[in-house]
N, C-alpha and C positions, 0 to 999 in steps of 0.2 A: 386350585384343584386341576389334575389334568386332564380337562373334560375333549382338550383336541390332539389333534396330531402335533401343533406347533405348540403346546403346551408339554407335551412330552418332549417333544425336541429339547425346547429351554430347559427342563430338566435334565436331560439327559448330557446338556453341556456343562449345567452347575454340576452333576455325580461328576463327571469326567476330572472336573477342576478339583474336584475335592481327594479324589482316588490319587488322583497324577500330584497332589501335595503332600499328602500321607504317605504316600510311596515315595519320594523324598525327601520325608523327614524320619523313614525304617533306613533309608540309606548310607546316611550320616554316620551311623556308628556299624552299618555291617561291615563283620568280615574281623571288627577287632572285638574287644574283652565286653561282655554286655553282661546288665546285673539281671538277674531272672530267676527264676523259684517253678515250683510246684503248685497248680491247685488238683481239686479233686483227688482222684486215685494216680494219674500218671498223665497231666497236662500240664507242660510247660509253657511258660507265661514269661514275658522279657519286658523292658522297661518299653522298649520300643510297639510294641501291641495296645499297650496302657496311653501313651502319647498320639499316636495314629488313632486311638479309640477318642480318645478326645479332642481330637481336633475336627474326625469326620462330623460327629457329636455337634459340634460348634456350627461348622459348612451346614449341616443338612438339617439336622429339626427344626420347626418351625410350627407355630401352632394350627392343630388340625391332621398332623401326623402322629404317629405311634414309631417306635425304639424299639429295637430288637437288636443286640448286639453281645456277642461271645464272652466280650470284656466289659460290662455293664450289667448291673445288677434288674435281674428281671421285672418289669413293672406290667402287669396287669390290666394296666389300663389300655394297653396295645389291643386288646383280644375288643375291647369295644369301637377302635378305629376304622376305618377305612381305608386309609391309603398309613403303610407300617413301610418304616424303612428297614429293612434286615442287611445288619455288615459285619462282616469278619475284617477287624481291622489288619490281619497278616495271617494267611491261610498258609498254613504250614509252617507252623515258628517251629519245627525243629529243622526243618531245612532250613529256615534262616539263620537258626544258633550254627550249623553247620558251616554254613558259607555256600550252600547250596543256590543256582539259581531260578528254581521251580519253588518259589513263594510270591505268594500275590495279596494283592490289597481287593476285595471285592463285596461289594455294595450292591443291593436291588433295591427299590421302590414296588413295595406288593399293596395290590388292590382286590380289598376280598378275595384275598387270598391265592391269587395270581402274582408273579412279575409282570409289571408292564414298561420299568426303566431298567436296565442293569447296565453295569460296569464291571470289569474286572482289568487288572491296571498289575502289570508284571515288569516290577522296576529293573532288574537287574539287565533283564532284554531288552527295556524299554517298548511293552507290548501293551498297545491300550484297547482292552475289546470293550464295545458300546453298542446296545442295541435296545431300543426301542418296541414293544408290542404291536406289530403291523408295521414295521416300519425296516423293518432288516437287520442283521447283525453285522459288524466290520471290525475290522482288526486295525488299526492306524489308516482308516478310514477306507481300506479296502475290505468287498464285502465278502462275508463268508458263504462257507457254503457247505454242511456235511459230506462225507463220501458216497453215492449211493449204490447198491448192489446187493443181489440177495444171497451173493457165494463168499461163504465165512474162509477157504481158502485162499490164502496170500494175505487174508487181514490181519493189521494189525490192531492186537485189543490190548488194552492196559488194565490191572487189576492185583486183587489178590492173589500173591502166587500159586499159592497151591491149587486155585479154582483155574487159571491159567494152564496148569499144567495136565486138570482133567478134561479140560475142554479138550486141549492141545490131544489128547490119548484119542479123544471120540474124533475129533476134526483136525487130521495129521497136517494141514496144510497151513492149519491155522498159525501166527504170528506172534509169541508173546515178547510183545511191546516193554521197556521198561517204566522202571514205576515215577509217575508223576505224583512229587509228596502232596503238594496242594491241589485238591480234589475239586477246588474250583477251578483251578486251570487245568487240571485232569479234563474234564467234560468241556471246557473251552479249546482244547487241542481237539475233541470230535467237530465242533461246531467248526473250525477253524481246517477239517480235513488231513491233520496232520496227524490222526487217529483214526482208525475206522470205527471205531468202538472204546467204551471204559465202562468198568465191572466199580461196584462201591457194595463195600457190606454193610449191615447191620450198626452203624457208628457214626452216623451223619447229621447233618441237623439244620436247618433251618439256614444258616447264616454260611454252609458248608457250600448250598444247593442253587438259592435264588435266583443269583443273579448267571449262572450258566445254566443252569434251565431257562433263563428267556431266550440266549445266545444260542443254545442248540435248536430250540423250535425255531427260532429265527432262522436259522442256516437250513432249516429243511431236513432237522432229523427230530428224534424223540428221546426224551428223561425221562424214563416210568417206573414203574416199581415191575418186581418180575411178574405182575399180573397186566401190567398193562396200563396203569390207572396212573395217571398226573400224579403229580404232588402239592398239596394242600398245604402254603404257609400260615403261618402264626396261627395255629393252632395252643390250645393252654401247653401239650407238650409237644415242642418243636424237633422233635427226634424220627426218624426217618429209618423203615428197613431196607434190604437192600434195593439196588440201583442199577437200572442197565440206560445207557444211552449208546446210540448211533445211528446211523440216516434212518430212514422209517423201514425200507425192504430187508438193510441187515440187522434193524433192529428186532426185527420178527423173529430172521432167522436164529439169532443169538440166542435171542430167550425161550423161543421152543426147542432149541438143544439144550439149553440150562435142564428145563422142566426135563425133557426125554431121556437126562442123564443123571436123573435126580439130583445133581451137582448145587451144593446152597454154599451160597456166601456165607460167612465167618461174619 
């Protein structure tokens, strides 16, 4: 149990090694012919998700933990553990059917209901963000750090377009960034500064969020909902409304222009 700091650490080098082999083994077949299907209504699924789900699967549980995973059949028994591992074994698998290289491997370690270990591991760039609760965020072990400021002019924000483009009417200065498929490394480019901000609507989930909500608090900004309010993993439903992240002063100013312009995420 990771009752210390060096107890998270070790953790946080086992996710590391697990994310940075999973991401190595989605790598193998990108880019050529991959077998894949449909679940749900309109989510694509490749062999390579199913492989990476079971291999993190293998590296990380251990008894005393709880499973929470995209590509795993949901177990119940999560909601009565304490320390729940939540992963997305390949965040954005239509970027990855693509050949796109904004898809990533990302894993948290949530404790009642917090991250307190995340990973997020972008093979194609070879970008491994790691960070710790109280302990900092780092990108290939240099640390991160949000953008911070309270003037949404010159920013750039990444999101839904057409919420993009009302912003952009009320705040003519503003920047619309393009679009990051994997929404965990969406919010891992604010933490990382290479964003000023990223917008998420109505469509997220658990396994979407974890592990770059610890990386953005880490870096000194904020993941909340547009009221303001954290987000609460492994809940019975793991599904999330919309999402505003970026440093804490532009994150203010973001989301009281969201509200002042009546402007809702999709």
């Amino acid at each position: 149990m990771p009752e210390s700091d060096s107890d998270r650490g070790l953790l946080a080098q086992k996710l590391a090694a697990a994310v940075r082999e999973a991401g190595a083994l989605a790598l193998k077949p990108f880019g050529g012919p991959l077998k894949q299907w449909t679940k749900g209504k309109d989510s694509p699924v490749t062999e390579s998700d199913i492989a990476a789900n079971e291999l993190l699967k293998e590296r990380l549980l251990a008894p005393g933990f709880g499973w929470l995973s995209e590509e795993s059949e949901d177990d119940p028994a999560r909601l009565s553990q304490r320390l729940v591992w939540i992963v997305d074994p390949i965040d954005g698998t239509r970027a990855y059917i693509a050949g796109r290289n904004d898809w990533s491997i990302s894993a948290a370690l949530v404790e009642e209901g917090r991250p307190i270990v995340a990973a997020i591991f972008a093979p194609v760039t070879d970008e491994m963000f790691l960070g710790t609760a109280g302990g900092g965020a780092f990108c290939n072990d240099e640390p991160l750090a949000a953008t911070e400021s309270d003037i949404l002019a010159g920013a750039h924000i990444t999101g839904p377009r057409r919420v993009l483009e009302r912003l952009a009417q009320a705040e003519p200065g503003l920047v619309a960034a393009p679009r990051v498929h994997s929404l965990a490394l969406r919010f891992a480019r604010v933490a990382q500064g290479r964003l000023d901000g990223a917008l998420a609507g109505s469509n997220s989930f658990d396994w979407d969020l974890a592990a770059a909500d610890l990386l953005v608090h880490e870096a000194g900004g904020m993941l909340t909902t547009l009221a303001g309010e954290p987000i609460v993993y492994n809940r019975r439903l793991p599904t999330h409304g919309p999402l505003v992240a970026a440093g804490i002063s532009r994150h203010r100013a973001l989301t009281n222009l969201l509200r002042e312009q009546l402007i809702e995420l999709p």
